[in-house]
N, C-alpha and C positions, 0 to 999 in steps of 0.2 A: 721332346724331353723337357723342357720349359715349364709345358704346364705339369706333367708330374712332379717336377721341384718342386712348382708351386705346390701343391696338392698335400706333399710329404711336411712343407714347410707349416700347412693347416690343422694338421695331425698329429705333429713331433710329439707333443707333450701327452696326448692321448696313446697313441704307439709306446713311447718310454712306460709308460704305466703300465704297460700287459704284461702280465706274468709270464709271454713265452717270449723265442725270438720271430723277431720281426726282420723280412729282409727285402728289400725292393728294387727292383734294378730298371734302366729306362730298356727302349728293343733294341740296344745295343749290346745289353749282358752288363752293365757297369752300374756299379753300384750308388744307388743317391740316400738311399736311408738304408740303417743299422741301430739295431736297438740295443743296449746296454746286455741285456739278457741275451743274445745273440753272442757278444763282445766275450762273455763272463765263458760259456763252455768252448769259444773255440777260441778262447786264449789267445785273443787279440785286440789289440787297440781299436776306436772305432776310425782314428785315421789314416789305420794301415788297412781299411777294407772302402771307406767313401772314395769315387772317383777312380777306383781299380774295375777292372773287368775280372767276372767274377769265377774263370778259370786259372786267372792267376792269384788270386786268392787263394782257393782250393784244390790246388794241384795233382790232387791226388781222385776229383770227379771231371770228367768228360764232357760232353755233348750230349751222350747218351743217357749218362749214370745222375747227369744232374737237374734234379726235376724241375729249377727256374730254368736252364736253358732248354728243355724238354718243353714249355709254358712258351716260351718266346718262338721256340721253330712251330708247334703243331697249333699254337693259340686254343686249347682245348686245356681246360681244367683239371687238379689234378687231387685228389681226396685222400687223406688219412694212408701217404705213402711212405715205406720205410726205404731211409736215404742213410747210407755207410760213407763215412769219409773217415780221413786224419786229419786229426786238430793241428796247431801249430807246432805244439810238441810232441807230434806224432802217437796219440793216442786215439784208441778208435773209437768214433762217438756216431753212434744209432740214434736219427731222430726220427719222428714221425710227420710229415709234411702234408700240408693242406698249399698248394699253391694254382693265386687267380691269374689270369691275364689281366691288365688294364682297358680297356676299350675304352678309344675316344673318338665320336665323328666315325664308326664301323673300323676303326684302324688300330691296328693293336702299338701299341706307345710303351708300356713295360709289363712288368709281374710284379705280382706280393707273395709274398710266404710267410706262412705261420706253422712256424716247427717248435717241435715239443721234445725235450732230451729226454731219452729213453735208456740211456748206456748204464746208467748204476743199474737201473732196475734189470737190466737185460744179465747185469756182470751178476748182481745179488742172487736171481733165481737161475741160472746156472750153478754157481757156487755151490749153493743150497742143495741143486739136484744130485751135483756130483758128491759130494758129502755122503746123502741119504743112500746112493748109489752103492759106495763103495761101504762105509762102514755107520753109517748111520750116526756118527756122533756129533756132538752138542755144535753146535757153531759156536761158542763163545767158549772154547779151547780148556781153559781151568777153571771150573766150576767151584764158585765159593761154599761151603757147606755153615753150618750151625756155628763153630769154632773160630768164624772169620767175622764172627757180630759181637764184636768187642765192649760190653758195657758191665756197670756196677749198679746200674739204674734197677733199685726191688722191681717197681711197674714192668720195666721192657725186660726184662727177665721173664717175668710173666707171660708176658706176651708173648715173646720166644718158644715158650713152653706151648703152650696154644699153637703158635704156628707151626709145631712140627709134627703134633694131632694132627693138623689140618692137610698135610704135606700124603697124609699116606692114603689119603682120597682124593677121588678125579674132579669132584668137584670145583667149581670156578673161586678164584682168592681174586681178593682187592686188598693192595697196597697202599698207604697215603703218606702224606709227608713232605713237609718242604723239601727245593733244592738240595741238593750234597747229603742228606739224613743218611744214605745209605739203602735207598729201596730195593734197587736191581741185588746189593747182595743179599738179603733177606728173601728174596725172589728166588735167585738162584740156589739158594740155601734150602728153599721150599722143593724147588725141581730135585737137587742131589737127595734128599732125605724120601721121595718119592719114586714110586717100584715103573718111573718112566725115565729118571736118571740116566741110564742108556742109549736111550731114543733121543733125538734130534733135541735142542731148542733153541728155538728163534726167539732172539728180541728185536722189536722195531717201532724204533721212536715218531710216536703219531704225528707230533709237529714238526719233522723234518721234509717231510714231501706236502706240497699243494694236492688238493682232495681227485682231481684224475690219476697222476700217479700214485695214491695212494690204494685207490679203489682198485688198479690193474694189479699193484705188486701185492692186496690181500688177498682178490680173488679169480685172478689170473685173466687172460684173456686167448678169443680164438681167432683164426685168421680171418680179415676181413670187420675188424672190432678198429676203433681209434687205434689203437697201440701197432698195427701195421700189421704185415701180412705174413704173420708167425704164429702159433701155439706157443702158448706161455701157460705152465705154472704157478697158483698166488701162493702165497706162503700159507695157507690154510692145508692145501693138499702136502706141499712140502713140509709140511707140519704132522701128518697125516701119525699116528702113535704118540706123535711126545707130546711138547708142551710149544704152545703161541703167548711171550710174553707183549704187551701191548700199552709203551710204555705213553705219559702225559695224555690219556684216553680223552681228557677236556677239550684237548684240541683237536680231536677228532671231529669231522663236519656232520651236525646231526645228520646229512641222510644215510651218510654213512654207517651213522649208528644205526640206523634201522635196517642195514644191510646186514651186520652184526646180531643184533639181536635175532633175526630171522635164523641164519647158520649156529646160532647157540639153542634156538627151540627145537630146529628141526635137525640140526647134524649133518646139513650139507650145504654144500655150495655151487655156487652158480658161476661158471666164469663169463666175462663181459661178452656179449654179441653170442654167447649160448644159450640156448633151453634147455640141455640135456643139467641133470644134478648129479652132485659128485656127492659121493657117502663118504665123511671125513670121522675120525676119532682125533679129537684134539683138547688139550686140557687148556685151558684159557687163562690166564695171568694177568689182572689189566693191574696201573699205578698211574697214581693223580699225583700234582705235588699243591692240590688244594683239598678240602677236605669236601668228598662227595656230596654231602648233601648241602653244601654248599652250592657247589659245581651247579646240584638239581636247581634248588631256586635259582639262579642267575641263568638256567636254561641255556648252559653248554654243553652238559647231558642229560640224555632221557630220561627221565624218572623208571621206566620201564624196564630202561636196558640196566640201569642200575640194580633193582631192586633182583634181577637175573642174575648178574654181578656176585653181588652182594652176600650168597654163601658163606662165606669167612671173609671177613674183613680185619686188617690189623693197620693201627695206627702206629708213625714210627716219630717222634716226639722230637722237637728242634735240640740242638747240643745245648744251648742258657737253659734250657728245660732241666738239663740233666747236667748239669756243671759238674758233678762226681765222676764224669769219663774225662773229661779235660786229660789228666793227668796222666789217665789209663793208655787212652791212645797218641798221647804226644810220645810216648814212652815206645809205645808200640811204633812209630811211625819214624822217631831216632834211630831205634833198632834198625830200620829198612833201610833210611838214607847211610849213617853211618858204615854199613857193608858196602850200598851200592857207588857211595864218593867214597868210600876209603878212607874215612878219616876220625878221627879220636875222641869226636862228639860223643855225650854218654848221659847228657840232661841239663831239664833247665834250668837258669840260675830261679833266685829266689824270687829277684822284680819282674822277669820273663813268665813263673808262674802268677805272680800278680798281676800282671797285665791280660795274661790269658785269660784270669778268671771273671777279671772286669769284663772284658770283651764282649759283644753284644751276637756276632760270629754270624753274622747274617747267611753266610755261606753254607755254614754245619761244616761233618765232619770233609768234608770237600776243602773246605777252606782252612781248617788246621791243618790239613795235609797238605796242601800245596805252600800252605807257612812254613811250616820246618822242611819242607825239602828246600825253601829259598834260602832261609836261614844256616842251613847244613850244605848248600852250596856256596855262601857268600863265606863262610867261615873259614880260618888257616888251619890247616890239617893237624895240628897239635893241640888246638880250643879243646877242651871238655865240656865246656858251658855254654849254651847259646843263651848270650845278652841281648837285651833290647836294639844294641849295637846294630846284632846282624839281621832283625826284623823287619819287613817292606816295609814301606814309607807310612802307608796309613798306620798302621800299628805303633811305629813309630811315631809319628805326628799325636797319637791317640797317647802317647805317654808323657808329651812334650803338656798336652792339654790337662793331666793329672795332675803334675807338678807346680808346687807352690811358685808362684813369681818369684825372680831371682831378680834382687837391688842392686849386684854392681853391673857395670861395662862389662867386667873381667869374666864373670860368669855369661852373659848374655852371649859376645865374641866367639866362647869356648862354644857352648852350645850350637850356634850359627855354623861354627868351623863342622863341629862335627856330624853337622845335617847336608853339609857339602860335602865333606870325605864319603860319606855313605851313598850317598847317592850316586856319588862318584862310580863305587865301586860296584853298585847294582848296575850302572850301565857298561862297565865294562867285564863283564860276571865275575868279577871279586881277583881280575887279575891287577897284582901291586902295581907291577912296571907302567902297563898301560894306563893304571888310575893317577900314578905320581907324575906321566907325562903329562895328561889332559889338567891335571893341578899345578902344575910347572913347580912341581916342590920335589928334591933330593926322593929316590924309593929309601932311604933310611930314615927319613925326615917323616913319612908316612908310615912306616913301620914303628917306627917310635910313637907316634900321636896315635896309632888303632891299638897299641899296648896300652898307654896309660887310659883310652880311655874302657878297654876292658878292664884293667884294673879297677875301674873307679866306677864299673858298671853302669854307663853314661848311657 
């Protein structure tokens, strides 16, 4: 066992660095290394697994069922095995396992395992199938249409117009546009306006899986493939009539993209550890939140698969671009909250439009939106006006930085008091009692000081 510490102890920092989990036990079953990513899907500290035997850890694998102890009794190798357990909080997680014996001196000492989580993607193309199964409709439940792309901007009016030309052909669209702009509903908007609207559609964010699971959950895989000893579905074929939208495409891994570009010439796909080709009908939707040919020169994607792409393209413009929506969808976005807290909000004050319009909004409309639902939650149900008062901190700070310097004590104190009542009560989601205890000040004492200083629009 000794020298395996040692060994794990040579390695730790190289093992922490790999993208799957890492698990190593001596030939006793007991665990001496755990890797972070290990720690993260089965929902466990890594000192509630170092120095346990690793049936009591996993209560719910055997002798039989668990392919490190399967490694330690038969000392024979175990390749690309699907292993079912419960996590700590009893949910079921599907990995894929690759696990070695140790051999030291002809004597087997312990195992490694290198597993790979496979349970979203297992839960995602089930989901998918049964959907398609039963009634074929959209995965993404309320379909935004044309009506849900709220602007005053002449240009993206334009544009709009164009894209819903573009909508009634199967041809491939490209989306672009910083963070929060709005792209998925513009997308979605394109699918509803299109005689596929009925049929399936899938969105799936390219930079949320590392490039194996990304490759098995687009184009599926067969038994005896890495992904374990199951037929799977990619979402190409579960896509099979509608629409494949394919969102941050830049961070898709070029070979990938050449894997793509292929099923978009030829119209079919291949699933992993097959030769046979699957004949697919799928309309393609990709979206960047840089601007493609940008993307191209910086060679995150392919000129090629782009210029495939490329059919209709529409750009969707940052909000400071278009400062004439500011007001359009703060209004729009009132309306929502107001229903959904219940409360008497109905617009904003004057300096709250002034500061909005200053605003650099790095966010987009993601980011006004998530402003006035903080603002529309931190507020007392009788407010009308959301002031600077009830605005997160940065926006606030950002108003503090507009404001001419203030010469006495008296105003400086005030100011100061009121950048701690607030904060206050952001930490405590805008309940009085709880804000006036952690302030050790009367709740009337505190009701009286967030009146006057709405009054005085602070």
């Amino acid at each position: 066992m000794g020298k395996v510490v040692e060994r794990a102890d040579w390695f730790e920092l190289i093992l922490e660095a790999i993208d799957e989990a890492i698990h190593v036990v001596d030939d006793q079953g007991v665990t001496i290394f755990y890797n972070h990513n290990a720690a993260k899907f089965d929902c466990l500290q890594k000192e509630e697994v170092i120095g346990k035997y690793i049936l009591d850890v996993y209560p719910s694998l055997t002798e039989k069922t668990s392919t490190l102890m399967h490694v330690l009794r038969t000392g024979n190798p175990i390749y690309h095995s699907l292993q079912t357990y419960l996590n700590k909080n009893g949910e079921k997680i599907e990995t894929v396992n690759t696990t070695l014996p140790i051999i030291e001196d002809s004597k087997l000492i312990g195992a490694v395992e290198v597993a790979k989580d496979v349970s979203k993607l297992s839960a995602l193309s089930n989901r998918l199938d049964q959907k398609k199964r039963t009634n074929g409709v959209s995965e993404t439940d309320q379909m935004h249409d044309f009506s849900s792309f709220l602007t005053n901007d002449p240009l993206l009016k334009e544009m709009l117009e164009k894209a819903k030309k573009a909508a009634a052909y199967p041809s491939s669209v490209v989306v672009y546009g910083e963070t929060g702009t709005g792209k998925e509903v513009l997308v979605q908007a394109i699918v509803h306006e299109s005689d596929r609207k009925d049929q399936v559609f899938i969105p799936q964010n390219c930079a949320a899986l590392p490039e194996s699971l990304l490759e098995s959950l687009l184009f599926g895989s067969v038994k005896g493939s890495y992904t374990g000893a199951i037929d799977r579905k990619g979402l190409f074929e579960l896509a099979d009539g509608g629409t494949l939208f394919l969102d941050e495409l830049q961070a898709m891994p070029l070979t990938l993209q050449t894997k793509l570009l292929r099923v978009l010439e030829d119209g079919v796909v291949r699933r992993i550890g097959d030769a046979k080709a699957i004949k697919v009908d799928v309309r393609v939707i990709t979206a960047l939140n840089i601007d493609p040919f940008e993307a191209v020169k910086k060679q995150i994607l392919r000129e090629d698969l782009f210029y495939r792409l490329h059919v209709s393209s529409f750009h969707i413009p940052p909000l400071r671009a278009r400062k004439q929506d500011i007001k359009l969808l703060s209004r729009h976005f009132i309306q929502t909250y107001h229903h959904q807290f219940s409360k008497n909000v109905t617009r904003l004050s004057e300096e709250t439009t002034q500061l909005f319009m200053a605003h650099h909004w790095p966010g987009n409309v993601r980011e006004l939106k998530h402003t006035i639902e903080h603002a529309v939650l931190m507020m007392p149900k009788e407010a009308e006006d959301i002031t600077p008062a009830y605005l997160p901190a940065h926006l606030r700070a950002q108003k503090r930085e507009n404001k001419p310097p203030q010469s006495s004590l008296k105003s400086q104190v005030t100011s100061f008091e009121q950048t701690l009542i607030q904060e206050a009560l952001s930490k405590h989601n805008g309940n009085i009692k709880q804000t006036a205890a952690a302030l050790k000040i009367p709740r009337q004492t505190l009701q009286y000081k967030l009146k006057k200083y709405e009054d005085a629009e602070m």
